[in-house]
C-alpha atoms as a printed R data frame, in Angstrom:
    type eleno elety resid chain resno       x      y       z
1   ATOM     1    CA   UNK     A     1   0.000  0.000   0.000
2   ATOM     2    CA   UNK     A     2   1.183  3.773  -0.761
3   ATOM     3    CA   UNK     A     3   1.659  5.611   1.817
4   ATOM     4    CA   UNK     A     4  -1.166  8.387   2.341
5   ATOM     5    CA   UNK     A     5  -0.478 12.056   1.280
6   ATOM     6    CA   UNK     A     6  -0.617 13.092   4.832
7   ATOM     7    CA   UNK     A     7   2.625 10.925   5.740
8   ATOM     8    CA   UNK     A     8   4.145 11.946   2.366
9   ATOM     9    CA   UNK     A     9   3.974 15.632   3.754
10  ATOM    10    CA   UNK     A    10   5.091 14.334   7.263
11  ATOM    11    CA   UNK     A    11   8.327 12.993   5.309
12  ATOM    12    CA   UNK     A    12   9.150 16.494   4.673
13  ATOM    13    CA   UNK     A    13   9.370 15.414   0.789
14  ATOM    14    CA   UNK     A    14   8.786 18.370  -1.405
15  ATOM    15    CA   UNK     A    15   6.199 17.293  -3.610
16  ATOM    16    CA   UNK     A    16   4.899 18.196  -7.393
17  ATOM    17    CA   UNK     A    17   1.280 18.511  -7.789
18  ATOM    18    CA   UNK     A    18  -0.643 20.285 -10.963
19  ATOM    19    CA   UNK     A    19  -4.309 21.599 -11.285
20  ATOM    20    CA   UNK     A    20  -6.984 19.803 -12.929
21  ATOM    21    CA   UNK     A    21 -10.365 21.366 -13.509
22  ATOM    22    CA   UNK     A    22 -11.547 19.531 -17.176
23  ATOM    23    CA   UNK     A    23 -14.221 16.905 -16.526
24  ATOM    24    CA   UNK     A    24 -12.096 14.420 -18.612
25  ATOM    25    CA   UNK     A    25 -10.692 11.295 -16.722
26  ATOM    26    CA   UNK     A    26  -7.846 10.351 -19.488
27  ATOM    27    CA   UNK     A    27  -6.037 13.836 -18.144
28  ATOM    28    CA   UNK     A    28  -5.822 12.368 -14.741
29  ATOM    29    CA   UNK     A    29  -4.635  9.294 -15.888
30  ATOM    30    CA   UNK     A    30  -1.995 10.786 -17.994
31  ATOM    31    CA   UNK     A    31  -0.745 13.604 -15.410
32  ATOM    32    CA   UNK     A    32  -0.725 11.059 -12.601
33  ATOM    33    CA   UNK     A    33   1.469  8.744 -15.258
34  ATOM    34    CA   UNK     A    34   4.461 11.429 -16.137
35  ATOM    35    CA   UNK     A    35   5.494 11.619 -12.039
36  ATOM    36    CA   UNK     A    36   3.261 14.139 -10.506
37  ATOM    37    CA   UNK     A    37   3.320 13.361  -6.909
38  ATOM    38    CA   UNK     A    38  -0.315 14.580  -6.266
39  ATOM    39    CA   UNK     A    39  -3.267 16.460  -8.497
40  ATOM    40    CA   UNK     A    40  -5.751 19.165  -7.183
41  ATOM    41    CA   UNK     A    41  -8.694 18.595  -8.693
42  ATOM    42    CA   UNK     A    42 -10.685 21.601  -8.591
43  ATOM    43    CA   UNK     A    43 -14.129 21.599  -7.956
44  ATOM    44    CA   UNK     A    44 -14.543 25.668  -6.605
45  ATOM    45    CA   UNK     A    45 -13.612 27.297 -10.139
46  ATOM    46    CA   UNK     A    46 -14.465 24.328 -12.345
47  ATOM    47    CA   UNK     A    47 -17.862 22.679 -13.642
48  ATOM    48    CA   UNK     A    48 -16.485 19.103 -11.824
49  ATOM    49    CA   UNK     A    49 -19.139 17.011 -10.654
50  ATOM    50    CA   UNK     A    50 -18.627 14.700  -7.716
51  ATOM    51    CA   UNK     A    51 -19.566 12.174 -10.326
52  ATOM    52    CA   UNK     A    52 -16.709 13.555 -12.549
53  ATOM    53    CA   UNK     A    53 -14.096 13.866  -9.624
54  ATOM    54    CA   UNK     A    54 -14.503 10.125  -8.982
55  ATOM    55    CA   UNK     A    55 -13.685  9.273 -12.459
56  ATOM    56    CA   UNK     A    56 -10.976 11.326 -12.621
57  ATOM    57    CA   UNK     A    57  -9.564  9.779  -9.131
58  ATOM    58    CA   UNK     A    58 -10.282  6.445 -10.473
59  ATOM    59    CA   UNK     A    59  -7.973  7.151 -13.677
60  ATOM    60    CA   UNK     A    60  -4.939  8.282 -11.169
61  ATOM    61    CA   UNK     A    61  -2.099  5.822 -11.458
62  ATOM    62    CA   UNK     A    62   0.933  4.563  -9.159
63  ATOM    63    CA   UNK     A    63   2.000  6.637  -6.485
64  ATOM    64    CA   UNK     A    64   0.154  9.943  -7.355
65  ATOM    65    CA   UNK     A    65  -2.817 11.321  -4.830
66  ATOM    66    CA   UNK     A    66  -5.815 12.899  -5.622
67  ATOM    67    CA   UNK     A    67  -7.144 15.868  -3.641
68  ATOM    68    CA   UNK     A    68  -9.948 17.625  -4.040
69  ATOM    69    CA   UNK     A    69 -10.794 21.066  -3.621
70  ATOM    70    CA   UNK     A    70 -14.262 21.136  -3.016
71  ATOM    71    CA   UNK     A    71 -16.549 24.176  -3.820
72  ATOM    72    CA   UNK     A    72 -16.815 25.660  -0.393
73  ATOM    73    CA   UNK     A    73 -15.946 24.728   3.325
74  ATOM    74    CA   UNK     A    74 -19.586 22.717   4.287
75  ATOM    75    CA   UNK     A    75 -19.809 19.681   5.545
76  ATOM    76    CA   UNK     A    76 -21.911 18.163   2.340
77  ATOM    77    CA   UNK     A    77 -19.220 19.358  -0.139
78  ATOM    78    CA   UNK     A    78 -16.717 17.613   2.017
79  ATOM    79    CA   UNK     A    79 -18.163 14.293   2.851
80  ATOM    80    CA   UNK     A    80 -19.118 13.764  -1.428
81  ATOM    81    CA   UNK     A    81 -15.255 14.702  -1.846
82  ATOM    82    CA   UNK     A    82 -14.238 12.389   0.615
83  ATOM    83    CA   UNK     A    83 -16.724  9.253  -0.036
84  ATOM    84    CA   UNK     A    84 -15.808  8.921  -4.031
85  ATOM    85    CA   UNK     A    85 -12.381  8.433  -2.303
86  ATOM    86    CA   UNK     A    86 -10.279 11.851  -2.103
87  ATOM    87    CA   UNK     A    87  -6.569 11.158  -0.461
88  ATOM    88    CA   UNK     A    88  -7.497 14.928   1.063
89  ATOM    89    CA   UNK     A    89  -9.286 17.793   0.628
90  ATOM    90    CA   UNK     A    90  -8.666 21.291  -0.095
91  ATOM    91    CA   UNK     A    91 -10.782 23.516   1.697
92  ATOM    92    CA   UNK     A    92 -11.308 27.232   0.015
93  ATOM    93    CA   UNK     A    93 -11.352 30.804   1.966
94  ATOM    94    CA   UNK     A    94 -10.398 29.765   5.828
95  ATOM    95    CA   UNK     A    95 -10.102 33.146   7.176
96  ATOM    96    CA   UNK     A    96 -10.852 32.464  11.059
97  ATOM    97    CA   UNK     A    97  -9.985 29.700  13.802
98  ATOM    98    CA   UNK     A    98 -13.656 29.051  13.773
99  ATOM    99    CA   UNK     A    99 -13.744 28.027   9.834
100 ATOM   100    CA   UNK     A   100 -10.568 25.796  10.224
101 ATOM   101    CA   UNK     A   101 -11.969 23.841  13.072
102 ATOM   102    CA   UNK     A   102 -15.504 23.739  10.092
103 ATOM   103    CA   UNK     A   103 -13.032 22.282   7.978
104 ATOM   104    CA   UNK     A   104 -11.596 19.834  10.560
105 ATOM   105    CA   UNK     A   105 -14.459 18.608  11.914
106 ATOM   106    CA   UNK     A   106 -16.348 17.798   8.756
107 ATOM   107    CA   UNK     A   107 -13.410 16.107   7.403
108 ATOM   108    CA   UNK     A   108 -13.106 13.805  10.433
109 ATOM   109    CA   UNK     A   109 -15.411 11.097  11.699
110 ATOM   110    CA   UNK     A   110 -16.442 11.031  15.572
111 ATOM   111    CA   UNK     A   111 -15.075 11.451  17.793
112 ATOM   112    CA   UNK     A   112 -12.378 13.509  16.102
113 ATOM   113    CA   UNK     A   113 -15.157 15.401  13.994
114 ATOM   114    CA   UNK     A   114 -18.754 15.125  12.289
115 ATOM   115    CA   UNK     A   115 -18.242 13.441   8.986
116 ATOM   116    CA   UNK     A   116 -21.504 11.384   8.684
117 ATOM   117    CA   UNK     A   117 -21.062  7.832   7.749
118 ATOM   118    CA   UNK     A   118 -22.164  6.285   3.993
119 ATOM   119    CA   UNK     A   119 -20.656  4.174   1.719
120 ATOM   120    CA   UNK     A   120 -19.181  4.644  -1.276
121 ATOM   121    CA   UNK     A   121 -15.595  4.363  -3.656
122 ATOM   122    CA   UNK     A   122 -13.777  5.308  -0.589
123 ATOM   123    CA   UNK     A   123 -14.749  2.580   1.406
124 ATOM   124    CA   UNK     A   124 -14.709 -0.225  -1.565
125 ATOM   125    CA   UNK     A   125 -18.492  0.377  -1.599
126 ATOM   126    CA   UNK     A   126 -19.034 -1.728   1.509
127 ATOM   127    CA   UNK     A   127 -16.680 -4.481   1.219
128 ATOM   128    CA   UNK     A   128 -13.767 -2.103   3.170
129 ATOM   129    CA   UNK     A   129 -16.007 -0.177   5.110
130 ATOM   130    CA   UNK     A   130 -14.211 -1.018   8.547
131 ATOM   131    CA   UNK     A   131 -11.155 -0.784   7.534
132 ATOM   132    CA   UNK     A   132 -11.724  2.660   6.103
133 ATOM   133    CA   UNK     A   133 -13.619  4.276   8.434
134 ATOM   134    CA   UNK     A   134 -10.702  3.136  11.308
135 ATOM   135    CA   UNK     A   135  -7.765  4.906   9.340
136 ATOM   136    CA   UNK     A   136  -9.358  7.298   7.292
137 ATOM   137    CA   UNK     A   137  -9.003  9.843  10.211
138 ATOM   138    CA   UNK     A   138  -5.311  9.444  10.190
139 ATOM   139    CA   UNK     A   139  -4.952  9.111   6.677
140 ATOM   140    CA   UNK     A   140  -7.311 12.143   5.167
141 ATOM   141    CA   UNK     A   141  -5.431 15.015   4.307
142 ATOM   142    CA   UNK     A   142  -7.059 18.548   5.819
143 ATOM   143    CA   UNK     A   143  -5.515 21.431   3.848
144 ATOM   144    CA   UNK     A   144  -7.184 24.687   4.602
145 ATOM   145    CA   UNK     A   145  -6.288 27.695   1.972
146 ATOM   146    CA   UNK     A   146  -4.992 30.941   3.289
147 ATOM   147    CA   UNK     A   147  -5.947 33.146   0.078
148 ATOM   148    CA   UNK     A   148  -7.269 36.415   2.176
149 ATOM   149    CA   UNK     A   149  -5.873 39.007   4.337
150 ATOM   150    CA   UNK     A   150  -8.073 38.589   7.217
151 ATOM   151    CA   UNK     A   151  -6.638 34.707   7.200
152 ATOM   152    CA   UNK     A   152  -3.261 36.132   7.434
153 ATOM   153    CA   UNK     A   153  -4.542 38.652  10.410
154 ATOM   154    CA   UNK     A   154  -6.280 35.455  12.098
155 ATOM   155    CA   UNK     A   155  -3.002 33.000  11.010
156 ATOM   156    CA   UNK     A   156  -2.367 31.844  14.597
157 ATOM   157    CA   UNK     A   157  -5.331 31.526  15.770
158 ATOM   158    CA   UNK     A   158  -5.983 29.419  12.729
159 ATOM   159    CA   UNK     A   159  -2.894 27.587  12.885
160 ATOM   160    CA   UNK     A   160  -3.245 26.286  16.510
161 ATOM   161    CA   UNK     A   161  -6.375 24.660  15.450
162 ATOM   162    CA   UNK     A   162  -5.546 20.551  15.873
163 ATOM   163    CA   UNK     A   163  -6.209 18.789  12.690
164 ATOM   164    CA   UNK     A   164  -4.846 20.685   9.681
165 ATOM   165    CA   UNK     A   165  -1.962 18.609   7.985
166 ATOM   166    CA   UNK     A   166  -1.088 21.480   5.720
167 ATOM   167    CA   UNK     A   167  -1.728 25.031   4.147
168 ATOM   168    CA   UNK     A   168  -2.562 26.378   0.841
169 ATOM   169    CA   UNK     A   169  -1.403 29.655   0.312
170 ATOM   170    CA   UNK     A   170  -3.530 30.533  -2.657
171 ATOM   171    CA   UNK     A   171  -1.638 33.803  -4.057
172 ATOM   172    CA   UNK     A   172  -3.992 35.493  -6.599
173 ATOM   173    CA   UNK     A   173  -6.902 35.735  -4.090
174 ATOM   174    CA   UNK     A   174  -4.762 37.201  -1.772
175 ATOM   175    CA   UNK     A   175  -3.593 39.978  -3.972
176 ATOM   176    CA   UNK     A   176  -7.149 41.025  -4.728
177 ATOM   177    CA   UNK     A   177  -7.980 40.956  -0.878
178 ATOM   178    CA   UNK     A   178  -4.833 43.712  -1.055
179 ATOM   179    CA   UNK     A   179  -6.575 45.318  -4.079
180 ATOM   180    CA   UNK     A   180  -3.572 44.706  -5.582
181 ATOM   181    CA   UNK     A   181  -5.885 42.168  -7.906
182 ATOM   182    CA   UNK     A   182  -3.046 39.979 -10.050
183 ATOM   183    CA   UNK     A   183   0.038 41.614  -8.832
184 ATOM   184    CA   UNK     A   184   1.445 38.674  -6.994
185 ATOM   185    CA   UNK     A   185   5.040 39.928  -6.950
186 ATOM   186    CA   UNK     A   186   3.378 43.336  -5.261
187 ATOM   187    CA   UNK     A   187   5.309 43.728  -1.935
188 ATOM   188    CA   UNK     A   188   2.336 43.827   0.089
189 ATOM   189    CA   UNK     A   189   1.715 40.966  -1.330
190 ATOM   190    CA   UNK     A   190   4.701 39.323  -1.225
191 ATOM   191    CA   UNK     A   191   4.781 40.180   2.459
192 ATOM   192    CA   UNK     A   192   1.770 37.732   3.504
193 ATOM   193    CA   UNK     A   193   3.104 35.024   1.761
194 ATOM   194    CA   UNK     A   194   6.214 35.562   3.798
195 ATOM   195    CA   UNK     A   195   4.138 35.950   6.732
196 ATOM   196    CA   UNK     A   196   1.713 32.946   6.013
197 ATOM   197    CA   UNK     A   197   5.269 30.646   5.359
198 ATOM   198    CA   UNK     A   198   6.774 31.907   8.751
199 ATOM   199    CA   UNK     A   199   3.689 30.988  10.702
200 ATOM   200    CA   UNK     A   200   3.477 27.509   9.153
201 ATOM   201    CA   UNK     A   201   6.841 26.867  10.061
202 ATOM   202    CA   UNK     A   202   6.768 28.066  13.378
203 ATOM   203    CA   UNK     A   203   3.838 25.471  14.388
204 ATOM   204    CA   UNK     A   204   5.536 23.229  12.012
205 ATOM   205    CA   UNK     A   205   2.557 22.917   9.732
206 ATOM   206    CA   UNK     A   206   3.463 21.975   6.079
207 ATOM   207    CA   UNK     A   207   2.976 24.821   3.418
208 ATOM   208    CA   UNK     A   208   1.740 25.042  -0.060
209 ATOM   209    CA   UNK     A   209   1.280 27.518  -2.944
210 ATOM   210    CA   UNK     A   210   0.234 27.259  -6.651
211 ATOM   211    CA   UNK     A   211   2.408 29.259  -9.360
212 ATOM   212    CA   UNK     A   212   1.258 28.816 -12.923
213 ATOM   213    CA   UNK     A   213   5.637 29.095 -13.984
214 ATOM   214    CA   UNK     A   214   7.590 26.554 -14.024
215 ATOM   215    CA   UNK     A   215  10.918 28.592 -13.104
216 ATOM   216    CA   UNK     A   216   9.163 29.323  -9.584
217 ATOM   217    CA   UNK     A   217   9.292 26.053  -8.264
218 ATOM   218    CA   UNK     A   218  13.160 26.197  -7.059
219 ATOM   219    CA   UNK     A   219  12.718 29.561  -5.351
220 ATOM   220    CA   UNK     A   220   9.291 28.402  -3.470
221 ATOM   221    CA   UNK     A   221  10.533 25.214  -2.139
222 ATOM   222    CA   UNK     A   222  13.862 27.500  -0.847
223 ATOM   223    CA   UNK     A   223  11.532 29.588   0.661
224 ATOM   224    CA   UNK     A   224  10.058 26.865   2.897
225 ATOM   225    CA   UNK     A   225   7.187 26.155   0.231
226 ATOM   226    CA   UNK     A   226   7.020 22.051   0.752
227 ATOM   227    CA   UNK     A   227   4.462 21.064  -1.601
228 ATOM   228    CA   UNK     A   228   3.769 23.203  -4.981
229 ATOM   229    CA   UNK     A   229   0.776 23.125  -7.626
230 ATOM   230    CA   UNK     A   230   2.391 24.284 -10.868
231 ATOM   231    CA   UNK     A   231  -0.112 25.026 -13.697
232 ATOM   232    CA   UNK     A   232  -3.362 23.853 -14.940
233 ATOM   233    CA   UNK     A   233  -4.467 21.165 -17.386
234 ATOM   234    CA   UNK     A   234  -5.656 23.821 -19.255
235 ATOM   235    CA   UNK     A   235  -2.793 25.384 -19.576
236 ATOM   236    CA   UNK     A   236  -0.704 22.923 -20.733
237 ATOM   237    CA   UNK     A   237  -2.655 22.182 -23.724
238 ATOM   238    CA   UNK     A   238  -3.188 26.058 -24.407
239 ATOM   239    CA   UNK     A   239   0.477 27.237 -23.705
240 ATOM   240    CA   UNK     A   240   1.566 23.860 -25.861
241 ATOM   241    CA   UNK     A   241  -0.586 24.181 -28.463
242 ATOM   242    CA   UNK     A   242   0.339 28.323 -28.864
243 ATOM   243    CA   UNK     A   243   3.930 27.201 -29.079
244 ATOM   244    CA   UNK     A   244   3.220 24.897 -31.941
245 ATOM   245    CA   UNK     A   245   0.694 27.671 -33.767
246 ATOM   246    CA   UNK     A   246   3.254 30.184 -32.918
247 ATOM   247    CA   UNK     A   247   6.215 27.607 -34.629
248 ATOM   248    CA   UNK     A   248   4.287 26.918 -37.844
249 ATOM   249    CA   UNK     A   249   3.020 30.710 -38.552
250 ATOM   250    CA   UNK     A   250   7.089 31.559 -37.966
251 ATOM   251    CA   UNK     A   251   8.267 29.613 -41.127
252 ATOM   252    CA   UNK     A   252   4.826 29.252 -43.615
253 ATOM   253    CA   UNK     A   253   4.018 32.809 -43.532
């Protein structure tokens, strides 16, 4: 058996994720087949269905996980992440202690939390039930997203909450919160990211970001980034396919 994404970030291995937000299980398949170490599959900004998010994290292969970002931090949203058999979730816009323990507690079955009990993909639709529902408490990554500048004004507070295995920082939120909207590099805004990254480390909670360049992955994971979402399905094909369009209109006029 793998071991689960939360002991992968407990190793203190950096690891490569990407974003996937097309309903289209093949890209899953082939991401998870190149070497990514995990996928966020993005069900806030994305037309994902749970039904879609289960084929896609049926199509994953080897040692790649599949979390989930789920559309907003309520216990329904997490539970349907979590029963078509999410490795962790993402939860969107935790801004207050209050809204991470939310996130905690409807990610975690009793007595640790609230998660209501069915049966699904996660728990081999009934023939693993036990066994899932004893480890899935250990083994279900919580990663709550930091994207706002009242998070950053709450940060420990939030981060003292028991439960959360890592943080998201998610950058272009952030920046609008700052009404600097897009300017990521900003200094304002590079100042809560600093801030976010200093508070993760100091209760030695694992941090996360999501660049859309390549280049940025070095400096983040110097700057105590451990696990990195670089670019979007989307992109790829885009940014690929402009290359070759961009190639052929060069030398045929």
């Amino acid at each position: 058996m793998k071991p689960s994404f939360v002991q992968k970030l407990q190793s203190g291995k950096p690891l490569l994720g990407t974003l996937v937000s097309l309903p289209t299980p093949e890209i899953a398949e082939i991401l998870s087949s190149v070497g990514f170490d995990w996928l966020f599959i993005d069900m806030e900004h994305s037309t994902l269905s749970p039904l879609d998010v289960q084929r896609q994290l049926q199509a994953i292969r080897g040692d790649c996980h599949g979390l989930v970002r789920v559309a907003e931090n309520n216990p329904v949203c997490l539970k349907q992440a979590l029963d078509v058999g999410a490795d962790g979730l993402i939860i969107p816009s935790v801004n207050t202690a209050d809204e991470a323990r939310q996130a905690v507690a409807g990610a975690k079955y009793p007595p640790v939390g609230t998660r209501s009990v069915g049966i699904g993909r996660a728990h081999g639709y009934g023939s693993r039930f036990a066994e899932y529902v004893r480890e899935a408490n250990a083994h279900t990554a919580v990663i709550i997203q930091i994207e706002h500048i009242r998070a950053v004004e709450n940060l420990d507070a939030i981060l003292a909450v028991e439960g959360i295995d890592g943080v998201f920082i998610g950058p272009y939120d952030l920046s609008g919160s700052l009404n600097r909207l897009g300017e990521v590099g900003h200094s304002d805004v590079q100042n809560a990211i600093q801030t976010i990254k200093k508070g993760c480390r100091q209760h030695g909670i694992p941090a996360g970001i999501f660049t859309l360049q390549p280049e940025s992955v070095k400096t983040e994971l110097e700057s105590g980034t451990q696990f990195v979402a670089v670019g979007t399905d989307a992109s790829f094909l885009w940014k690929s396919g402009q290359v070759l369009v961009d190639t052929f209109r060069a030398s045929h006029g």
